[in-house]
C-alpha positions in Angstrom: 0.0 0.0 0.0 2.9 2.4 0.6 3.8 2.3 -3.0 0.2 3.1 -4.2 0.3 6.2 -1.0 4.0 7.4 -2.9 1.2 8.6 -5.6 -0.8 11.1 -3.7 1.0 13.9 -3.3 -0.1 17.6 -0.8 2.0 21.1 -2.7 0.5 23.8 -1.4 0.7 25.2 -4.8 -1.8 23.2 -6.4 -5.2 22.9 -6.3 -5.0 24.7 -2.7 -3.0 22.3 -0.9 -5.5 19.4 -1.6 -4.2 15.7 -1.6 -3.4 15.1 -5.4 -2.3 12.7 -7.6 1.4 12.5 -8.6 1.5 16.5 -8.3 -0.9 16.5 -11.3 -3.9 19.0 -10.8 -6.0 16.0 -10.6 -7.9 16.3 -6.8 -8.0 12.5 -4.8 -11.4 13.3 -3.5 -12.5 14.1 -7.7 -11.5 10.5 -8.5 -13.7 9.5 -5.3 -16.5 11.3 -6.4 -16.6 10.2 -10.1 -16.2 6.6 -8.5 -19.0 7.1 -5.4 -21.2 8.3 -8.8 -20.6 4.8 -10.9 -17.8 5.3 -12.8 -15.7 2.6 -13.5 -11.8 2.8 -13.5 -12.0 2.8 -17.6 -14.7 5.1 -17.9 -12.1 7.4 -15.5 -9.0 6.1 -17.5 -10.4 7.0 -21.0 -11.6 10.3 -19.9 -8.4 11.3 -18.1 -5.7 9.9 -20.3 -2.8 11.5 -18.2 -3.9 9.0 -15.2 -3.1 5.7 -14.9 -5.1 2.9 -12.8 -2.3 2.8 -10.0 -3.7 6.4 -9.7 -6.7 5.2 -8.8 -5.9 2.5 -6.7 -3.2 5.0 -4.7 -7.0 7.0 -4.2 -8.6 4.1 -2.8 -5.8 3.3 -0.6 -5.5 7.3 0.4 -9.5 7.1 1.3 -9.1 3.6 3.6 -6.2 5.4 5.2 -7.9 8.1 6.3 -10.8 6.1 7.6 -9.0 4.1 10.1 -10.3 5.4 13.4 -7.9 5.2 16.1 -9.8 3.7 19.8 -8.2 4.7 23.0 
């Protein structure tokens, strides 16, 4: 999974510091929305040609990451 995490990158010089894909103007949580609305990875692929599909695994990963909730 760390490999797939190396891909989302945080400059706060693009898209206003948001988590990103490979310092691409390409937003984690728009790949996440466009999957939450039914897309599938080709539909995603063949509309943004300058991603690849360990871009949007590395998403995937970057959402379960951040959903891990921490008991103490």
């Amino acid at each position: 999974m760390s490999v797939l995490l190396d891909r989302i990158t945080i400059n706060p010089k693009i898209c206003h510091g948001k988590p990103i894909i490979r310092n691409k103007r390409y937003p984690v949580e728009l790949i996440l929305d466009l999957l939450s609305a039914g897309s599938t990875h080709g539909e995603i692929l063949a509309d943004y040609p300058a991603l690849e599909e360990e871009d949007i695994l590395a998403c995937l990963a970057y959402a379960t990451k951040l959903s891990r909730v921490v008991s103490t």
